[in-house]
N, C-alpha and C positions, 0 to 999 in steps of 0.2 A: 723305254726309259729304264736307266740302271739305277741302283742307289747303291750305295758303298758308306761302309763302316771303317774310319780309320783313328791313327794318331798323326798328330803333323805339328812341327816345331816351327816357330816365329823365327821368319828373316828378320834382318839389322832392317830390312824397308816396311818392317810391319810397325804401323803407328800406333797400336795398341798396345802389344804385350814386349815384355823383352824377349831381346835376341837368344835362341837357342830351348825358350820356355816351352813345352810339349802340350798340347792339346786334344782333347778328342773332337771328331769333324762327322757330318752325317753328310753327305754329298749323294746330287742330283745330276746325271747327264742323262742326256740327249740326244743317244748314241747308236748305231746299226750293230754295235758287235761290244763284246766285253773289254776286248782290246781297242776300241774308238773310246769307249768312256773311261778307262784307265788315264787313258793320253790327254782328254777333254781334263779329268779330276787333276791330274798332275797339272797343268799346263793353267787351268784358270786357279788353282790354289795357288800356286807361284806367281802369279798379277795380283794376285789380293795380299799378298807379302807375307805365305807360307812355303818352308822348305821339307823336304826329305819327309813325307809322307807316305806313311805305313798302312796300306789297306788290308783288311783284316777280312773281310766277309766283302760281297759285290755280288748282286742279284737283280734279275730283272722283275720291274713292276708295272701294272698297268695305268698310268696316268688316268684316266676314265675312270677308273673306280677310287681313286686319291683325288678329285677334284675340290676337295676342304680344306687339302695340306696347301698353303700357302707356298714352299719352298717346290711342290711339285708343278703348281701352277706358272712357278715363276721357270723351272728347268725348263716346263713343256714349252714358252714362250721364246725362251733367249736361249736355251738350248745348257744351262747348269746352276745351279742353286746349293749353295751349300749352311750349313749350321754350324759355326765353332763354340763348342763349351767353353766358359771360362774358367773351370776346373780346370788346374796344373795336374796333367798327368806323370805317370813314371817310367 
């Protein structure tokens, strides 16, 4: 299991925030390699109506010993799980 620390800006298809607004994201894959959960974070934040996200830090954790975190139980399941702050970043 990866987790990744980024920033990620609201698509025009994101029904929450406006278009272009920057956020910070704490994301969850479910990946064999660092470059699988890159492509997994890219790929399911842009279904959720996020663009052009900035990962900043990206490390591997052990789901087994996170079995409390909610978001990690949900990765280990469906295979990604993500947190967007509603802080406007810069």
């Amino acid at each position: 299991m990866y987790i990744a620390l980024g920033k990620v800006k609201a698509s025009k298809e994101n029904g929450k925030y406006p278009e272009g607004e920057k956020h910070a994201f704490l994301a969850y894959a479910k990946a064999a390699s660092h470059d699988e959960a890159e492509q997994i974070i890219v790929k399911e934040l842009a279904v959720a109506g996020w663009a052009f996200p900035e990962i900043s830090k990206i490390g591997v954790i052990d789901p087994d010993q996170n079995k409390e975190d909610e978001s990690v139980r949900n990765a280990n399941e469906v295979g990604f799980s993500a947190v967007i702050y509603s802080g406007v970043e810069q």
